[in-house]
C-alpha positions, 0 to 999 in steps of 0.5 A: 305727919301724912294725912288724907283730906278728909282725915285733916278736916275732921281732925279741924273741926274737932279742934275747933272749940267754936264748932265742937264743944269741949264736952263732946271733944272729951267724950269722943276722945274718951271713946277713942281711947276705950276703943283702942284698949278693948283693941277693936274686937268688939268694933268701935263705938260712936259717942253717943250725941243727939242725931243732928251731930251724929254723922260729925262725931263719927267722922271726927271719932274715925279721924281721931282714932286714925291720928292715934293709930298713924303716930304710933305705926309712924313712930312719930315723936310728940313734938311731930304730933303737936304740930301736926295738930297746930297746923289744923288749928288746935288749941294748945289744951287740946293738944296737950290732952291728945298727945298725953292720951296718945303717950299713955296708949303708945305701947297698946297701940303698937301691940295691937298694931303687931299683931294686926294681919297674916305674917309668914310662919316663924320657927320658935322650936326644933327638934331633931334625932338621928336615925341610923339605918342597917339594912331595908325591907328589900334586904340592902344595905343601909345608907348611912346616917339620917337626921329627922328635923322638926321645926315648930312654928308659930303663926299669926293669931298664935296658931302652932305648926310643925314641919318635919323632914329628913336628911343626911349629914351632908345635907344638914352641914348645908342647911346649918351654913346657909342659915349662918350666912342669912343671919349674917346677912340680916345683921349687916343689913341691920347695922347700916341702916 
């Protein structure tokens, strides 16, 4: 797993029972873990500790909290996550403690994470109707058959939106094609990679 320096250092000291104390490591896992549950909507709370180590728990509650978000944005396995932390130094108890943590807040994370950020509208709905006109105000003739589409769309943070248009058959034949071969397309890609 890919992390910065100053990540990997505090991750370090965290795990180093010798500089941070086992009672302090559980409550900064505790909060890290809360923090990720209430999925950071109220803003992330420091453990609370006396102030000479305050600046030290809160870099090694941001590192941890960092290391949970990056296993599971990465998709990275536990055996992945456990020698990561090997490598800086961790003991094994403390390992097993994070990864467990981690396992157990894996399907959280990945929602929150989901639906972090702005992402294109996404149809979820359409409808449609056929409108047939006879003769216009002018007094011509009419032109034929006419389809009005409404797609309905859901945007990020759940907001709905419609879009509507007009066609004729020509026209939606055309629309419905295109659509075919983007999925097509989108399957073929899919499946080879």
């Amino acid at each position: 797993m890919d992390l910065s320096h100053e990540i990997s250092s505090a991750l370090r000291l965290l795990g180093d029972s010798s500089k941070t104390e086992y009672a302090i490591y559980q409550e900064v896992l505790r909060k890290v873990s809360e923090d990720l549950q209430k999925g950071l909507k109220t803003g992330a709370s420091t453990p609370e500790v006396n102030d000479s180590d305050g600046d030290v728990v809160t870099c090694c509650h941001a590192a941890l909290a960092t290391l949970f978000i990056e296993s599971v944005r990465g998709g990275h396995s536990a055996s992945v996550l456990s020698s990561t932390l090997e490598d800086l130094s961790w003991p094994a108890e403390r390992i097993n403690e994070v990864t467990q943590e981690i396992q157990s807040k894996w399907q959280l994370i990945q929602s929150h994470l989901a639906s972090l950020g702005t992402y294109p509208p996404h149809i979820v709905d359409v409808d449609w109707k056929l409108n047939y006109r006879v003769r216009s105000s002018d007094g011509e003739e009419g032109g034929g058959a006419m389809y009005l589409v409404t797609l309905h769309t859901e945007e990020s943070g759940g907001k709905r939106g419609k879009v509507t248009f007009s066609c004729s058959l020509a026209q939606l034949t055309h629309l419905v094609t295109r659509l075919r071969q983007a999925t097509r397309c989108i399957q073929k890609y899919a499946n080879t990679s």
